[in-house]
C-alpha positions as CSV (number, residue, x, y, z in Angstrom):
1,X,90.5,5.2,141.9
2,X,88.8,7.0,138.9
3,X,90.8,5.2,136.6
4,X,90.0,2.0,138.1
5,X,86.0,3.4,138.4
6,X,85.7,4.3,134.7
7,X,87.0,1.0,133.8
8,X,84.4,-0.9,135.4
9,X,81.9,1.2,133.8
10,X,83.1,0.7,131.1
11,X,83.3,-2.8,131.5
12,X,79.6,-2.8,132.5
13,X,78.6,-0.7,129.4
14,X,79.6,-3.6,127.6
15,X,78.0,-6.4,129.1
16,X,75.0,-4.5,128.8
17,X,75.7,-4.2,125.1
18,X,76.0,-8.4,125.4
19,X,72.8,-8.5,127.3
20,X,70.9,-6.4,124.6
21,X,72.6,-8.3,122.2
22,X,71.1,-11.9,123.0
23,X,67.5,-10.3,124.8
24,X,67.1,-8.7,121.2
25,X,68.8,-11.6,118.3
26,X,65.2,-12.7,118.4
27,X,63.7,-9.4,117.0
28,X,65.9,-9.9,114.0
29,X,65.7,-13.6,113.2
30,X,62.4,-14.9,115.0
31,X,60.3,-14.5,111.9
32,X,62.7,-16.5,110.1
33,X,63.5,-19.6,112.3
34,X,59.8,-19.8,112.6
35,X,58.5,-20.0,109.3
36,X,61.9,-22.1,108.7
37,X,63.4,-19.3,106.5
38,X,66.8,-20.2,108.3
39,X,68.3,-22.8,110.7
40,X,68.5,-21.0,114.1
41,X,72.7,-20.9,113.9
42,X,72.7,-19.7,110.5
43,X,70.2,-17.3,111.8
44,X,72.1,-16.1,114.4
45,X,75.2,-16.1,112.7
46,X,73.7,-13.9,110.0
47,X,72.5,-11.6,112.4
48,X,75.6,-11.4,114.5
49,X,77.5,-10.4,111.3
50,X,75.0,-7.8,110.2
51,X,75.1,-6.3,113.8
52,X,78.5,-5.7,113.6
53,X,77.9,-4.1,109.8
54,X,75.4,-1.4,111.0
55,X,76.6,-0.6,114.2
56,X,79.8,1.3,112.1
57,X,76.9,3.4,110.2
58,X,76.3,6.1,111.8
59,X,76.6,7.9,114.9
60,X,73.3,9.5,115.4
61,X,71.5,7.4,118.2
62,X,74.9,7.3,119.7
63,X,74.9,11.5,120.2
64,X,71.1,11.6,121.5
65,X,71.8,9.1,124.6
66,X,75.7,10.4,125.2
67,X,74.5,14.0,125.2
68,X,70.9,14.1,124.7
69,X,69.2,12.7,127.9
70,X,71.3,14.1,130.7
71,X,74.1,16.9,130.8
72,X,77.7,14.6,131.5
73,X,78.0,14.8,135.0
74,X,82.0,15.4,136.1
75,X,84.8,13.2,138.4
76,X,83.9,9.9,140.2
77,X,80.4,10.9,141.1
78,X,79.4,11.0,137.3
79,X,80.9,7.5,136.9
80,X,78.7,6.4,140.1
81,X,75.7,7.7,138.2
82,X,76.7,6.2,134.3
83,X,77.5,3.2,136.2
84,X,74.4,3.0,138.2
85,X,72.0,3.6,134.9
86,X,74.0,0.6,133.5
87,X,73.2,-2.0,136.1
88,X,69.8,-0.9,135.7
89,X,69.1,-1.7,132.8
90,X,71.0,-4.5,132.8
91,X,69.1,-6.2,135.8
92,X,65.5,-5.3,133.9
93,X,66.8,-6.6,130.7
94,X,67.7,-10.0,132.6
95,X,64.1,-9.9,134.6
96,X,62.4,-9.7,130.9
97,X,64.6,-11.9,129.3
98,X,64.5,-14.9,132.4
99,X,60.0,-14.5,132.1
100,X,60.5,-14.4,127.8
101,X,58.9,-11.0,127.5
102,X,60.2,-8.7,124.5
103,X,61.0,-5.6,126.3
104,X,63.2,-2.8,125.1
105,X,66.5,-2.9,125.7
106,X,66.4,0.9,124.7
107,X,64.4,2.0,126.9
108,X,66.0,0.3,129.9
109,X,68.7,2.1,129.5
110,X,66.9,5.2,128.9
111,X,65.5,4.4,132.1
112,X,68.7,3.2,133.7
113,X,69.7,7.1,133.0
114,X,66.8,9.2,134.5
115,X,66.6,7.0,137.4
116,X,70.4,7.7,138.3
117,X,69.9,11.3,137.3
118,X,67.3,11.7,139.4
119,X,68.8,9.8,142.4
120,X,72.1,12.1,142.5
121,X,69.8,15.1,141.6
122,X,71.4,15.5,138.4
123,X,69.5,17.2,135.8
124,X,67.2,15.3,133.0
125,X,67.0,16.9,129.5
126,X,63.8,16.5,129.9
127,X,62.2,18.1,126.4
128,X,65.4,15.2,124.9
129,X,63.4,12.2,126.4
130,X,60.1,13.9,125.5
131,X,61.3,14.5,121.6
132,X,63.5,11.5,121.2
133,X,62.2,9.3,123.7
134,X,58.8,9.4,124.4
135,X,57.3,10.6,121.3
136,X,59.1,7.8,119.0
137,X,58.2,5.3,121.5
138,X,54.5,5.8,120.6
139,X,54.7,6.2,117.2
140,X,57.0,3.6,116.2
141,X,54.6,1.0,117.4
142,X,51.7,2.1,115.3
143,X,53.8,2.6,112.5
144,X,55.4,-0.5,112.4
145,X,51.8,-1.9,112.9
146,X,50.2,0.3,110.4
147,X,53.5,-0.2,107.3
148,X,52.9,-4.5,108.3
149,X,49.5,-4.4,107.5
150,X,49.9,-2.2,104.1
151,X,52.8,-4.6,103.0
152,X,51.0,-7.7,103.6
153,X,48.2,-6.5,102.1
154,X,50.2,-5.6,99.5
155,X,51.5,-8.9,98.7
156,X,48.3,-10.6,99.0
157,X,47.2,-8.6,96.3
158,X,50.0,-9.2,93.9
159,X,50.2,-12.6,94.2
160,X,46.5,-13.2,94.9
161,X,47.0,-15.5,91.4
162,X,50.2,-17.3,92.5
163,X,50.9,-21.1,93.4
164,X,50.9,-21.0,96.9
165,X,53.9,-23.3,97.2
166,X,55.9,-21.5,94.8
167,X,55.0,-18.4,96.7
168,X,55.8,-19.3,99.9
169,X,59.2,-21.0,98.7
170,X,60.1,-17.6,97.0
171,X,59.5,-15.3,100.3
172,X,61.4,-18.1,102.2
173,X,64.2,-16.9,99.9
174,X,63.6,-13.4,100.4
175,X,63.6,-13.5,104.1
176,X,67.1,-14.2,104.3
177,X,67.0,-10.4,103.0
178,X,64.7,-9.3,105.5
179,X,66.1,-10.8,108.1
180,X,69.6,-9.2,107.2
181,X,68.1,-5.7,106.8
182,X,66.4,-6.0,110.4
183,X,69.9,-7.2,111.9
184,X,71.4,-4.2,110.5
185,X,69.3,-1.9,111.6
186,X,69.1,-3.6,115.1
187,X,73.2,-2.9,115.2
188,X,72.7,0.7,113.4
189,X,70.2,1.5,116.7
190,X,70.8,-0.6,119.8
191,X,74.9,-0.4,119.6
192,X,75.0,2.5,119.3
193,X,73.4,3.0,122.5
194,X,76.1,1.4,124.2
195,X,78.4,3.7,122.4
196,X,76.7,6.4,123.2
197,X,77.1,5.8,127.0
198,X,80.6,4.8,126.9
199,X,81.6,7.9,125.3
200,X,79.6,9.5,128.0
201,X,81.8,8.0,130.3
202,X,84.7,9.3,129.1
203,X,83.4,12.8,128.9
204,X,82.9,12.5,132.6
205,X,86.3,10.9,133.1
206,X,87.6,13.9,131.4
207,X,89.0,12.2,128.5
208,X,87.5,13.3,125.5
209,X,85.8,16.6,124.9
210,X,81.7,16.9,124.4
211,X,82.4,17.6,120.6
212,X,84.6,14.4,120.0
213,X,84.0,12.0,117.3
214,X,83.3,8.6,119.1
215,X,86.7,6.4,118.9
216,X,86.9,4.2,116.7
217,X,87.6,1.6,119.7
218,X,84.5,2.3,121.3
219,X,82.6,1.6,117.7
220,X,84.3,-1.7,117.4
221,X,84.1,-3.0,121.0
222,X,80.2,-2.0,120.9
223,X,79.3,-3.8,117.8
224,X,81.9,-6.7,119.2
225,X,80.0,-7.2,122.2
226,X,76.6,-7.0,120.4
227,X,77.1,-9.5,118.1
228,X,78.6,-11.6,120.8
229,X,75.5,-11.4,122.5
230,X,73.6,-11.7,119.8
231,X,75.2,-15.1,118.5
232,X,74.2,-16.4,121.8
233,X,70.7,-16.6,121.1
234,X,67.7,-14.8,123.2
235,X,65.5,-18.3,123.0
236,X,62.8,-17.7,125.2
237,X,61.8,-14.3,123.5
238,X,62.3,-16.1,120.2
239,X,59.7,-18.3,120.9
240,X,57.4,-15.5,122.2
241,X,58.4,-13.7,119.1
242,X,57.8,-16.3,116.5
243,X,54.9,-18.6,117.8
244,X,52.7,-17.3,120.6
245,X,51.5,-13.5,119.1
246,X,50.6,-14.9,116.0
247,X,51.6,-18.1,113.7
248,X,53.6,-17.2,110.7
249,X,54.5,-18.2,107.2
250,X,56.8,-16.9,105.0
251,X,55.1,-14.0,103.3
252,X,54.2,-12.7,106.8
253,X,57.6,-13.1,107.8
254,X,59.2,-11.1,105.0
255,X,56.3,-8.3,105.5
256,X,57.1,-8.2,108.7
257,X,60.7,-8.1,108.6
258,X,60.7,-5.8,106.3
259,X,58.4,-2.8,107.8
260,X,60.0,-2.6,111.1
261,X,63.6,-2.6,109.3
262,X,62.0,0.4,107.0
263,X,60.7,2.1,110.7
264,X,64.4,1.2,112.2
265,X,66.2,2.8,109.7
266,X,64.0,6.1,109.0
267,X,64.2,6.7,113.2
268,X,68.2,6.2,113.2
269,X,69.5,8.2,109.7
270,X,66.5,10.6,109.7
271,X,66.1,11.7,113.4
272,X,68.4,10.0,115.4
273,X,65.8,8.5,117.9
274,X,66.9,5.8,119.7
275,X,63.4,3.8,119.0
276,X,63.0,0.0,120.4
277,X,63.7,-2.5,117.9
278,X,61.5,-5.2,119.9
279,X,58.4,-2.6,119.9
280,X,58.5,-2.1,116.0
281,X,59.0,-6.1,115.3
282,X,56.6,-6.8,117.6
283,X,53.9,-4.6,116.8
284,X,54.8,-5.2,112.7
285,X,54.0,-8.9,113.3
286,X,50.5,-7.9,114.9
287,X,49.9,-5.6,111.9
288,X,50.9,-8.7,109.6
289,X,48.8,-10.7,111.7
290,X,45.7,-8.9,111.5
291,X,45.5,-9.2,107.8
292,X,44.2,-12.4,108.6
293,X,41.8,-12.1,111.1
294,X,41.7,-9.6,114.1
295,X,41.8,-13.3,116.3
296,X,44.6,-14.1,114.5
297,X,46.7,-12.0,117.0
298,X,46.8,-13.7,120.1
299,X,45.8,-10.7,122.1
300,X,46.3,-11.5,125.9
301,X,50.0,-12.4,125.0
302,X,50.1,-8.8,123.1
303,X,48.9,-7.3,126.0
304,X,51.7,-9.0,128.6
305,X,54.2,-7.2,126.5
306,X,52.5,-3.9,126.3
307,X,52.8,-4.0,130.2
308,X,56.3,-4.9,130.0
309,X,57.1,-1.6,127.7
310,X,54.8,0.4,129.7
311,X,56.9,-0.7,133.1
312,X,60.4,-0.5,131.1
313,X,61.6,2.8,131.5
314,X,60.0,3.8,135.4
315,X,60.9,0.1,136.4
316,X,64.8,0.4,135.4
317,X,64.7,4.0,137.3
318,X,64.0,2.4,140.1
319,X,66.8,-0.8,140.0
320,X,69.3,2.2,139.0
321,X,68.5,4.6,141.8
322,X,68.7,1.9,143.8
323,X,72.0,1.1,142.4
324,X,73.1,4.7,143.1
325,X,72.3,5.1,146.5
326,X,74.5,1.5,146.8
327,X,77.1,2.4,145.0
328,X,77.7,6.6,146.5
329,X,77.3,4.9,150.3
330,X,80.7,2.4,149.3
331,X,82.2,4.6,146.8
332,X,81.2,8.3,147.4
């Protein structure tokens, strides 16, 4: 019955990985199907492939949500709980991704984890979420807004003497770059995630020791099922993404692009945070955006989104309590 139990979490663990996978492709190729950069397959191809690439990078992220957010509960009733913390996230990723609002993945299943912790009255590392957690989920926003702005900037200045349609044809160019550098460091954060919990799982299931290395099986099957999901295409948050906070052209694209990859990878090799890729695109696009004008940004659609990140992390506590007082009354 354990067997059987850690299977399905596993299982679980995975199509969660999927559902991240296509919820978040648009974070790394939005900019660039919508200033036309890429063709939307190529895109997502691209960023399938580069997914799969940076989730065998490190191992970081991977340690602070396997061991960093609760202590690994033991036997079935840790399954019940990993398992739990899965389905919540998963069922708030769906809700997000079904009304086209760029929510974080991340932080679902951040969520998904304190809500089944607290259910099954597990404990919560609690200065983890605070120091890994919390504290890069507010600062990662106004950095990515903050490096957007000083890029674009940046660029206007340099090529403030440039033909405009030689300019704009180069950073076309260069996007293909940006765009890569994002997907990696969306595979280098968010699969690892998944690995992190599966090999969470296992320590529960009593099959690998705290201190392991993750398996190499675990690695590949996570950035497998990321990629996956990511080649499937997150469409309606694309759209959100790309056209409704702010219309963008190529040099705004690549500015973008390439601040919140810069954020992405300093969080993951420096710290090991396990940040939200959506928050830093997102909020690098409004600091690209203002550069403009401040009513460049459209605003009320910013703010939509800011509700959905404030909601993610109590909202999937709640679906995956839930899910654990479901799932201890037919399986405990």
């Amino acid at each position: 019955m354990e067997l059987a139990l850690l299977i399905g979490v596993i299982v679980i663990a995975l199509a969660f990985d999927y559902t991240n996978g296509f919820h978040d492709a648009a974070n790394a190729i939005a900019t660039s199907v919508s200033t036309r950069a890429l063709t939307p397959r190529v895109a997502l191809l691209m960023a399938a492939v580069m997914n799969f690439i940076g989730a065998h990078l490190g191992e970081s992220v991977a340690n602070t949500v396997g061991k960093g957010i609760i202590p690994p509960p033991s036997g079935q009733h840790g399954l019940i709980i990993v398992g739990s913390a899965l389905i919540g996230a998963i069922i708030w990723n769906l809700i997000t991704w079904y009304f086209g609002l760029p929510s974080s993945s991340s932080h679902a299943l951040i969520g998904g984890l304190i809500g089944s912790a607290l259910a099954s009255s597990t404990t919560v590392h609690w200065s983890g979420v605070v120091q890994k957690v919390v504290i890069p989920m507010v600062l990662s926003p106004v950095v990515g807004f903050t490096l957007g702005a000083i890029i674009m900037i940046a660029i206007l200045w340099i090529f403030r003497r440039a033909n405009p349609h030689k300019a704009s044809r180069g950073f076309r160019y260069a996007q293909t770059v940006s765009a890569a550098a994002m997907a990696l460091g969306h595979g280098l954060q968010d699969a690892q995630k998944t690995m992190g919990v599966i090999f969470l799982a296992l320590v529960v299931g009593g099959h690998v020791s705290p201190d392991s290395s993750i398996p190499e099986w675990v690695i590949t099957s996570s950035a497998l099922a990321i990629s996956l999901g990511t080649y499937a295409g997150g469409w309606r948050i694309m759209r959100t993404l790309g056209r409704r906070i702010i219309h963008l052209d190529p040099p705004r694209g690549f500015a973008a692009e390439s601040a919140a990859a810069t954020v992405l990878y300093t969080a993951a090799i420096g710290f090991g945070a396990p940040i939200s890729t959506t928050h830093t695109i997102t909020t690098a696009i409004m600091g690209v955006g203002a550069t403009r004008r401040l009513s460049a940004v459209r605003w009320g659609i910013a703010g939509n989104i800011v509700v959905a990140w404030v909601l993610t992390i109590p909202a999937a506590a709640i679906v995956a309590a839930i899910s654990y007082y479901v799932l201890n009354f037919i399986l405990g």
